[in-house]
N, C-alpha and C positions, 0 to 999 in steps of 0.2 A: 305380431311384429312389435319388438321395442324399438319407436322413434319419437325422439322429442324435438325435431326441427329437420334440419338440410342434413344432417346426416345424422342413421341411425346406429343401431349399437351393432357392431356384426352378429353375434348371438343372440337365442332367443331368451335370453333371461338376463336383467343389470345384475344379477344377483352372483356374475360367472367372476371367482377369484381374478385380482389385477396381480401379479406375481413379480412385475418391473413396471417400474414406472418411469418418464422421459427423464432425463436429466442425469449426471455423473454417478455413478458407482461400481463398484467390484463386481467383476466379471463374474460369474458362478463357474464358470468352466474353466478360464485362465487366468482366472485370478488379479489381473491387472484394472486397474483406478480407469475407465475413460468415459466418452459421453454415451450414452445408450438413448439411440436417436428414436424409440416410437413406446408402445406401451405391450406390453405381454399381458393377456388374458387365456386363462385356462380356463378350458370347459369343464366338464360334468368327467370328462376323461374316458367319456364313451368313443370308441373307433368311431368313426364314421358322422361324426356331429355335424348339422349342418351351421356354415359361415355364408353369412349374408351382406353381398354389397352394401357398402354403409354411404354411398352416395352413385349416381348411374355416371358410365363414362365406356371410356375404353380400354379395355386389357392391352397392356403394352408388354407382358412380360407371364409367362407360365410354365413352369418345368421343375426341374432339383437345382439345389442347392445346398453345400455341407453344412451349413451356418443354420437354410431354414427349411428345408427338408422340399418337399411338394410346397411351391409357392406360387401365389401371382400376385400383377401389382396393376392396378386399374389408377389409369390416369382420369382425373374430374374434370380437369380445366383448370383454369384461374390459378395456376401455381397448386394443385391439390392433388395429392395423390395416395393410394392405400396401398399397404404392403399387406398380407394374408397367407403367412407361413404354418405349417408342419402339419398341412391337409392331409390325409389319408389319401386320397387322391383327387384329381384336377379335373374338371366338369366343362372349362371354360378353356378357351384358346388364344393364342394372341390376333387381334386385332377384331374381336367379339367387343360388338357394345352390349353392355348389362345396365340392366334397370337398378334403381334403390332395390334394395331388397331381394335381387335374386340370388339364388345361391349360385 
């Protein structure tokens, strides 16, 4: 497990490509200038990789989406919350609490 405090990295390696990072820029898809609200990391680009809660909470959210394929979005508390898109498929359900680190 890579964790260096209150939440960890969701992959098992820091070493996994950052491909967006938060803040303004060009759409790769539609081309348009706007804000790009969280961080894109690529894995190894093997199917099936596992993604690991980067802090324990509650699943508030798991299904498709065009934008982010097989998603879910675990609420923490305190204003926190993870988004974890373009799963190969979904493990977890809504209203499941997950631990740090479960996949």
């Amino acid at each position: 497990m890579v964790d260096s405090g209150e939440f960890r990295w969701p992959l098992n390696s820091r070493f996994n490509n950052i491909t967006s990072v938060f803040g303004y820029r060009t759409h790769p898809v539609t081309g348009v200038y706007k804000l790009h609200t969280g961080v894109d990391i690529a894995s190894s680009g093997i199917n099936g990789t596992a993604i690991f809660a980067a802090k324990g909470g509650t699943v508030i959210k798991a299904g498709y989406n065009r934008g982010y394929g097989n998603y879910i979005v675990i609420d923490h508390g305190g204003g926190y919350a993870t988004l974890y898109g373009h799963a190969s498929s979904l493990l977890v359900s809504v209203g499941q609490v997950v631990s740090k680190g479960d996949t």
